[in-house]
Structures are given as structure tokens and as C-alpha cells.
C-alpha positions, 0 to 999 in steps of 0.5 A: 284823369277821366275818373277823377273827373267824373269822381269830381263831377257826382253830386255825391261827392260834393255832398261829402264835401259839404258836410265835411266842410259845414263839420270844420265850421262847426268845430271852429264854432264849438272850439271858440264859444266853448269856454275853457276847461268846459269839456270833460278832462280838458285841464287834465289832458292840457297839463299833459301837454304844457308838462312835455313842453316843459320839461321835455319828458314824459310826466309821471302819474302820483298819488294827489294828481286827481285832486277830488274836492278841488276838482268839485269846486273848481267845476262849481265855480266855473273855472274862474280865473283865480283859480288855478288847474294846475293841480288836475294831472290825473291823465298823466297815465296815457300813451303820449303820442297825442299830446307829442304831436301837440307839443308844437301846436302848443309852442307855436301859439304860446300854449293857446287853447284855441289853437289845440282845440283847433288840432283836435277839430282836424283830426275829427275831419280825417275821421269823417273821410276814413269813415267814408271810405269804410261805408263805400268799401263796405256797401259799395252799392250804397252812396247815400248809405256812405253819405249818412254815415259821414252825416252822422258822424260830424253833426252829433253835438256831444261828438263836436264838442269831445272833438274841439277840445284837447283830448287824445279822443279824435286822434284815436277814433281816427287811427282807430278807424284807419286800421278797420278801413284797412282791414275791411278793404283786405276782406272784401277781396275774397278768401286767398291762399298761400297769404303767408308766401304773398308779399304784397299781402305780408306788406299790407299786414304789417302796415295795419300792424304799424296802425295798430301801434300807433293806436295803442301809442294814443289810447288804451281804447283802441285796443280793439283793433286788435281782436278786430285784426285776428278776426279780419285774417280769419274771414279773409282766409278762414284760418291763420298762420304764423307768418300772417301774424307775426307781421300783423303784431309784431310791428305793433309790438315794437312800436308800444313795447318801450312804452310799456317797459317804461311804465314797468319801470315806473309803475311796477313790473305788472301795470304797464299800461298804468291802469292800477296807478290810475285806478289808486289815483282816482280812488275818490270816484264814485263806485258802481258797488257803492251806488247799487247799495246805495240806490238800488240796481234797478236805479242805478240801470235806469240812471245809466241807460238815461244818462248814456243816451243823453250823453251820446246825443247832447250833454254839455260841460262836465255833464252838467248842460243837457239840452231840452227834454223835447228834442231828446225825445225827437232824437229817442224817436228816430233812434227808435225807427232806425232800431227797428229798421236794421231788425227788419233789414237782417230779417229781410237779409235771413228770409233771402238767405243774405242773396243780397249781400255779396260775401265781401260785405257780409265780412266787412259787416261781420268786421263792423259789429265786432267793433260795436260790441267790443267797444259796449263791453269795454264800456259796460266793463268800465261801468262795472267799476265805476259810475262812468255813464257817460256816452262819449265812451260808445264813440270809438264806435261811432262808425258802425253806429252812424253805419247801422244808425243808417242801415235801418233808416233806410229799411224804415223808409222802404214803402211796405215797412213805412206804412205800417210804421207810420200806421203803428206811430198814429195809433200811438200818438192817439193812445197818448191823446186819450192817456192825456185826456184822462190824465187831464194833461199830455204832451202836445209836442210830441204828439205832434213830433209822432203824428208828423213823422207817421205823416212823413213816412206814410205819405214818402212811401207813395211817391219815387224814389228822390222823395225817399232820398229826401226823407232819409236826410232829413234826421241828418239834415235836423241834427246839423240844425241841433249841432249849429244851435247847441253853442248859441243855445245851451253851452255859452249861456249855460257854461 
């Protein structure tokens, strides 16, 4: 009882709270001012559902559900009343348990949106608590590091807006991030042996392994938790057995298996998980092939990488509402410094020969980047095919990026790499004075953006350490300011 009480009693933890709690006040407000069908693929994944509530089985994926020209239009237009989104089913394909747990939310509230926004918006906040747990299990010597994460996580606006609307997204970055906590728990413990005769051990897996199912039961995406689950069993042993496996995949096998022999039977013995009928039924989307013949690589990756930060970050509707060019280029900014930080943060960890980190963190860490970058080749392989430059896709990730977004701002913010920092930002910001000067026209706000932030971590670097804690959450602190004012600002006058 005295630990909780003093868990109860840490200003640490009502800063959790806090930001958990202003992160639900922002859904609602995302959820409400967000008008209908103004998120991407929302009518889609609401026919999935009223279609289970209606005909209390699952829907089938056809030739015609992805109705292109009407979909452009119907964009166009707004989705104004008179016409209809009834002919917008192409996410018939996916794994149902979303929209199963939907179903009730549905016929309780007479099919409302609100209300299923609202489901999707509870599931964002289970992210927020798991992926406090992954940063505390991770770094346990590092609350403020846990801290950002969470901040991150719930002040993205594009974030808040994909998690207050109906799509199956929340639900399996939560689940998602269930079996990564229980896998980054496991391998802090240190190497053991004899795992496959440890019963307690045997239990664990499976339970990562009835995870991993009900992830696969959510959405193709979550995959990764797979070779995420083979990998954690080789840092937590340094090898694998059998027995070890077997109760880590077969429970997650069972769980998806009637799922995939019911899509062999629908959609042919060899597409089980009903990617080749989507990718026949959404033939009309524009192809990568296409536009590098049409515009040229080098246009094309220029267009990509631009469109994926600002989608990340901000860009509203169906891609059509990004916010001022200004404040992309404060976001480039800190995502700039804390880029740097994490490279100084593994050079300063290779010099000291990682002494810093014990080997339960080393794997936890080791566990984190796996994720990061399965996630970036499961999106740059998606974008292989089609033009899909949208950074919503990087967000099954969006824990080890809020980890390592923090990793670095906290190294950025160490006095002997601020000053030179702050140091290199002056000097730019007066390069681009004199550029301007000579261009007869330069950017008095992000001069003032460069020069302030060298001010602030040049001056932070002198005083303690509650100066420096006070730095580090100011990106967060202006990011929640970001997320309150995108509804009021870009997406209602705009959408």
C-alpha cells in the first residue's frame, strides 16, 4: 500500500495523468469538430461496420467497392448530405475484430459517429499507458524520458485525428505495443536457461502469443510483432527452441487461422489475407511505376519525403488541409536537433563502450529499433507499388519514434553538446540573413525561429538541472498548443 502511495505521490505521475487526460480532451474535440467522413477512409471502415450490424456476417470484398471517380467527387464536394457513402466498401478486406468490438457502440447509439469516434479515441489513450510502460521498462533511470514519449504520442495532431475517427488504426497500435511491452519486459530480465522446461516462462509466451493473434485479427500491420517476438526469445536466450516457439506462434495461429481459411475460401486458396483482392479492387489508385515515368525519380522522392513529414505532423482531411508552411518548419527544426541528438547519444554510448546501459536496456533498445524499421520497409514497400505518401503509415511506430524522438533531445540538451549546437544555429541563422539580404527577401520568422532556439539552448546550458527539464518540454509543451488549435484553426474552417 506505501508504494502506491508514494507511486500516487511522484509529480511524475500526475504529469502522466495530465497528459493522458488533456490527450482524451483533445479527442473528444478532434472527434466533434471533425466533420463526417473527413478522415481518410472513414466512410470505408463505417460500412464495415453498420454491414456487421447488419447483416451479422462478415462482408465480402468485390470488384466496384472502390468506386474511384465517385470517391474524387465525393471528396470534391465535401460529403454533402445528398450524396451518399454507401458505395465506399473497399475495406471490406480486413481482419474484423475492430469493427466486432464496434458493433455494440454502433447499436447502442443508433449507428452515430460520434460515439465510434469516441471508441477509437479510448483506444488511443490504452496506447498512451502501454507506451509508458515500454519507456519506464526500457529506461528505467529515465522518467522524464517515459514522460516525453507519452507527450508525443498524444499531442501529434495527425495522430489525434487518425485516433478520433472509425478506423481499426488505435486499436492495433495498442495491441501492437501490448506484445512489444510484454516482450521488452521479458528481455530485461536477463539471459535464462532451461526456458522451455520454465512454466512460468512457457505461460508468458503464450500470452504474447494470444497478442499477437488478436493483432493479426486487427490489422495486417501488426505483423511485425512477429519477427519482434523471434527476435526477443533470441536476446532473452541467445538462441531458440522448439517448445519456446511453438507456444509463442501457435496461439497465434489458432486465433487468425479460421480467419485466413475463411478467406481462402472466398477469395482463392493463395490470398488469405485478401491483399491480391484489394489490390485488383483498388486498381484505379495511382501507381509509383506510373508517376516515376511520368514526373521523373527524382520528383517523385522529393514529393514523397515531403508529403510524408508533413502528413506525420499535420495534414488534414483526405490530405487536402496542411497547416502553415511556419510551423512545418519549426517542427523540421526540433526534429532536426533531436536527429542529431540520438546520433550523438550511440556515439557517446559506442566511445564508453555502452557502460551506460545495462544489457536489459541495450535489448529492450536493440527490440525498439527492430520495430522502427520494419515498420519504414513495410511503408516504403507499400510505396513501391502505389503512391501512398502518407505519414499516418510510420504511426505503428510512434513508440520507438516518441522514444528516440526524446533519446536525442535529451542528449541535444546536454551543456557541452547545446552550446555548439546553439553555436552552429547562430551562424546559420546569420547565413540566411546575408542569403536574404542578397536575395532582397528572407524569412524574418525563421530567422527569429533559428536564432531564439540557439538562444535557448546556449543560455539552458549554464543553468541546473530543472532549467534543463524545463527545456526539454517545451517541443511538447508547443506541440499540445499545435494539436488544441488544428481544429479551431485548419480542420473545421477548412473541411
Amino acid at each position: 500500500m506505501s508504494n502506491r502511495s508514494n507511486w500516487l505521490r511522484r509529480p511524475a505521475t500526475w504529469i502522466l495523468v495530465a497528459v493522458i487526460v488533456t490527450y482524451c480532451v483533445l479527442g473528444v474535440l478532434y472527434a466533434v469538430h471533425t466533420p463526417p467522413w473527413q478522415a481518410p477512409d472513414e466512410p470505408a471502415h463505417y460500412n464495415y461496420v453498420r454491414y456487421l450490424a447488419a447483416h451479422h456476417r462478415l462482408p465480402v470484398l468485390q470488384a466496384g467497392d472502390y468506386p474511384h471517380d465517385y470517391l474524387e467527387d465525393i471528396k470534391a464536394a465535401k460529403f454533402p448530405p445528398e450524396m451518399t457513402i454507401d458505395p465506399i466498401r473497399y475495406e471490406f478486406w480486413q481482419p474484423p475484430l475492430y469493427y466486432l468490438l464496434a458493433v455494440p457502440v454502433y447499436l447502442l447509439f443508433g449507428g452515430a459517429l460520434i460515439p465510434l469516434r469516441l471508441f477509437s479515441v479510448a483506444c488511443g489513450a490504452g496506447l498512451l499507458i502501454v507506451a509508458y510502460g515500454i519507456a519506464r521498462q526500457a529506461f528505467p533511470q529515465n522518467e522524464a524520458l517515459a514522460l516525453g514519449t507519452v507527450a508525443l504520442i498524444a499531442f501529434v495532431p495527425q495522430h489525434l485525428a487518425m485516433t478520433a475517427a472509425v478506423n481499426n488504426d488505435a486499436l492495433a497500435e495498442l495491441i501492437l505495443a501490448g506484445v512489444t511491452w510484454a516482450l521488452v519486459r521479458w528481455v530485461v530480465g536477463g539471459e535464462t536457461r532451461g526456458v522451455g522446461e520454465n512454466s512460468e516462462e512457457l505461460k508468458r509466451l503464450a500470452v504474447v502469443g494470444v497478442l499477437m493473434g488478436l493483432g493479426l485479427l486487427t490489422k495486417t500491420s501488426t505483423v511485425v510483432s512477429v519477427p519482434l517476438a523471434l527476435v526477443a526469445l533470441v536476446l532473452r536466450r541467445k538462441r531458440v527452441d522448439t517448445r519456446s516457439v511453438a507456444c509463442l506462434l501457435l496461439p497465434a495461429l489458432l486465433l487468425v487461422l479460421p480467419w485466413l481459411v475463411r478467406n481462402a475460401a472466398v477469395y482463392g486458396g493463395s490470398d488469405v489475407l485478401g491483399w491480391g483482392r484489394h489490390g485488383a479492387v483498388v486498381a484505379d489508385q495511382p501507381r509509383t511505376a506510373e508517376w516515376i515515368a511520368l514526373y521523373g525519380l527524382g520528383n517523385v522522392l522529393r514529393w514523397g519525403l515531403t508529403t510524408t513529414f508533413q502528413s506525420f505532423w499535420a495534414q488534414f482531411g483526405w490530405m487536402a488541409v496542411p497547416i502553415d508552411a511556419r510551423i512545418y518548419r519549426a517542427l523540421a527544426l526540433f526534429c532536426g536537433l533531436a536527429g542529431v541528438g540520438f546520433v550523438l547519444h550511440v556515439m557517446r554510448l559506442w566511445r564508453e563502450r555502452g557502460l551506460r546501459l545495462d544489457e536489459g536496456t541495450q535489448r529492450a533498445a536493440s527490440l525498439l529499433a527492430l520495430w522502427l524499421l520494419l515498420t519504414g520497409a513495410s511503408y516504403l514497400w507499400y510505396n513501391a507499388t502505389f503512391v501512398q505518401h502518407q505519414g499516418r503509415y510510420l504511426f505503428p511506430a510512434l513508440v520507438p519514434i516518441a522514444v528516440f524522438f526524446a533519446l536525442g533531445w535529451r542528449e541535444a540538451l546536454r551543456p557541452e553538446n547545446a552550446r555548439w549546437l546553439a553555436m552552429a544555429l547562430l551562424v546559420g541563422a546569420v547565413v540566411l540573413v546575408m542569403r536574404g539580404l542578397v536575395a532582397g527577401q528572407f524569412s524574418k520568422t525563421t530567422v527569429a525561429l533559428i536564432g531564439g532556439t540557439a538562444v535557448i539552448l546556449g543560455g539552458q546550458s549554464f543553468l541546473g538541472k530543472r532549467s534543463r527539464l524545463a527545456v526539454f518540454a517545451l517541443p511538447y509543451l508547443g506541440l499540445a498548443a499545435l494539436a488544441l488549435a488544428c481544429p479551431f484553426v485548419f480542420i473545421a474552417p477548412y473541411l
